[in-house]
N, C-alpha and C positions, 0 to 999 in steps of 0.2 A: 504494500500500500504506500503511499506517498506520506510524505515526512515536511512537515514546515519547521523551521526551527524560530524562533520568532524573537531569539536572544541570544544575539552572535557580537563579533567584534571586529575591524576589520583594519591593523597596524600596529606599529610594535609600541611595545612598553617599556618603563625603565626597569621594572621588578624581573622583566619575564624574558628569557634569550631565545623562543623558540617561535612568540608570534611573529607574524611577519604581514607579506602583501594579502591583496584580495585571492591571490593564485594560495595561497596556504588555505585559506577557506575550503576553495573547489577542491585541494587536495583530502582534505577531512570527509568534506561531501560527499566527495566519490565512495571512500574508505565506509562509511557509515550507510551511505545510501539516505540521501538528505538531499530531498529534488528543491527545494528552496529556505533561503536563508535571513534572517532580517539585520540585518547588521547596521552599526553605526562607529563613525570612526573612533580610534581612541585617543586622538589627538586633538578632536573635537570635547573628549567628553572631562581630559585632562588637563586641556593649554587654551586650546584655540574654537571656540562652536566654532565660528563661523570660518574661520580658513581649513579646518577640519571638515565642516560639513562640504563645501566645495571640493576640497585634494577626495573626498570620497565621491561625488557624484563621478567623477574621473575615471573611478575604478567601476563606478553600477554601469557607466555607458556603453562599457563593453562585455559584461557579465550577466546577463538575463535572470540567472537565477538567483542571483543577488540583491537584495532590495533595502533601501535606505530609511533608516530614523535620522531626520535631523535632530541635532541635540538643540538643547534650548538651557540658557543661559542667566539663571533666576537674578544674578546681579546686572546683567546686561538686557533688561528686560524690552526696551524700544528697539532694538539691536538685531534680538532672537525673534521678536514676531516678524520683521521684517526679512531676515532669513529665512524662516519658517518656511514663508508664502513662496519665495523665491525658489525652496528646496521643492515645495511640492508643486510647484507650476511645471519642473521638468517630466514629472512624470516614472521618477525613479525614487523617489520616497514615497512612502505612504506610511508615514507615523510621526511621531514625534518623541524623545529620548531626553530625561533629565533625571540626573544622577543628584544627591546628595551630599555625598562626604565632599568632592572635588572644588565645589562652589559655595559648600559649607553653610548649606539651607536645606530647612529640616522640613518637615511638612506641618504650618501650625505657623510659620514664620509667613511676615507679608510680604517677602520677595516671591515665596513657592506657590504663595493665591495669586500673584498676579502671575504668574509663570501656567500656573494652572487654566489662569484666564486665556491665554493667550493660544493654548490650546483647546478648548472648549470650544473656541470661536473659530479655530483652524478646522475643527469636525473630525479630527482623524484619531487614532488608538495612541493611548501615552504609556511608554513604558518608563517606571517609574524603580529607580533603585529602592529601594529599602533593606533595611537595616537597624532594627531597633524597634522599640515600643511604639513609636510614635504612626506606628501601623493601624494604630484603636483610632487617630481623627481621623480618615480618609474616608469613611465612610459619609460622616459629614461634610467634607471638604466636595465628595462626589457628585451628591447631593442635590448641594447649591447650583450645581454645576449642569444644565439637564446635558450637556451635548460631550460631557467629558466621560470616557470611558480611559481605564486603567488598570493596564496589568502591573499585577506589582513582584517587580524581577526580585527573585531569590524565595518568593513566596514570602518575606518577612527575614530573613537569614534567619537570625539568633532567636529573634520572635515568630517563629513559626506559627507557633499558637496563638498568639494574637490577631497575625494574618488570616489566618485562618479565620474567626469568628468576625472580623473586621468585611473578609470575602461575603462572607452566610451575609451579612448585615444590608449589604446592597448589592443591589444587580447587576452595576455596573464595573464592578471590580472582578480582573482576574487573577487566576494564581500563576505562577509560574517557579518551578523548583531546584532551578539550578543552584549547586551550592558546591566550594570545594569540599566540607564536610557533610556527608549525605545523611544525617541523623536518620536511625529507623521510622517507618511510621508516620512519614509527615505527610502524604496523601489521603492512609486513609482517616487520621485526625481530624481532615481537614473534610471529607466525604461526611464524618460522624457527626461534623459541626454542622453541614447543612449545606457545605457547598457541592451544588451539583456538578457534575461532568460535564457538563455544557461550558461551564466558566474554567475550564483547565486547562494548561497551556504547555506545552512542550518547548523547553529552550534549554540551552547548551553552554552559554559560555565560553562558546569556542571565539576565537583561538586559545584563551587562556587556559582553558578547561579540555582536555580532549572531551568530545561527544559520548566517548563509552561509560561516562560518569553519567552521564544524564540517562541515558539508553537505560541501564542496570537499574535503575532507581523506578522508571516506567513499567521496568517486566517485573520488579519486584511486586509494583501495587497489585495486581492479579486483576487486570481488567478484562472485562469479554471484548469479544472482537470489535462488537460495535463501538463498544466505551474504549477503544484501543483507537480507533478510527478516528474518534471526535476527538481524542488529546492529540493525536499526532499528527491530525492537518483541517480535521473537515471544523473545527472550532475557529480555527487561525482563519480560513481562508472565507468562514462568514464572518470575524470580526474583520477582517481586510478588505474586505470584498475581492477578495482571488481569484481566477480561475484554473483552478489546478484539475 
């Protein structure tokens, strides 16, 4: 069956000596069998959005199955919506990307509502870092928001459980569970909680993460084929609007 990964990376890091270009992707891809990838640059989500989200459309132009999150930049907030638009007028992004720790805005801070705004209004899926408790406001933060929908990458990290019942809380929050540490049990915690299969999200962290961390963690939860189907593309590609 087909494979979206909906939480990728695509450049190198100063931590990590093995990421590399978009071709390190497609090599992962092949190896895995991962017919499309959602990536955003790391040099956008570390140093630069916006000369990072451009040195990345570079790479989607000639990569099909490569597709772009522009990142968005809760300090630079007239800056990021103006890139935003510019990212999704080519036609090679479809989301939108704001990390956390890098820009050192937390969700609850008035950089990350008006960051939030800015994607609301753009209409497109926000994949959202987290990392921490502060996974319990998003549900309100969502809310307010009728046109923001958001995965929130790592499922919560450390706060699993929170993410979790933060997901059950509204409808417009996804999980997604990439993590370097794959603690037992956080899928179906999160099944127990209330969040249905419909809101689960397949992603990778590659290049940082090989893909076989993510994979293992998927055949763990014991899903049937159909519930296998809708985490590993057919959820991705009605929140994208795909045609896979």
């Amino acid at each position: 069956m087909p494979i979206i990964d909906v939480h990728a990376h695509v450049g190198h890091w100063p931590f990590h000596l093995t990421s590399g270009d978009a071709d390190a992707n497609l090599r992962q891809m092949d190896r895995y069998g991962i017919d499309l990838q959602l990536v955003s640059a790391s040099e956008a989500v570390v140093y630069d959005a916006v000369a990072g989200n451009a040195a990345l459309y570079k790479a989607l132009a000639t990569r099909p199955r490569l597709l772009g999150y522009a990142v968005v930049n809760p300090n630079r907030i007239e800056e990021s919506a103006t890139d935003l638009r510019r990212c999704l007028d080519t036609g090679r992004f479809v989301g939108a990307k704001i990390h956390t720790t890098y820009p050192g805005r937390l969700p609850g801070s008035p950089e990350m509502a008006a960051a939030f705004d800015v994607v609301a209004e753009a209409g497109v899926p926000l994949l959202l870092h987290t990392w921490g408790t502060e996974v319990t406001l998003l549900p309100e933060l969502v809310e307010a928001r009728p046109g923001l929908r958001v995965i929130l990458g790592h499922a919560g990290g450390d706060a699993w459980r929170e993410a979790a019942h933060a997901a059950a809380a509204c409808d417009r929050l996804y999980l997604e569970h990439c993590r370097t540490a794959t603690d037992a049990g956080r899928i179906a915690y999160a099944r127990e909680a209330g969040v249905p299969v419909e809101r689960l999200l397949f992603g990778t962290d590659a290049t940082l993460i090989d893909p076989c961390v993510s994979l293992g963690v998927i055949r763990d939860a014991h899903f049937t084929e159909d519930e296998l189907e809708r985490v590993l593309w057919r959820n991705a590609a009605r929140l994208f609007g795909l045609g896979v």
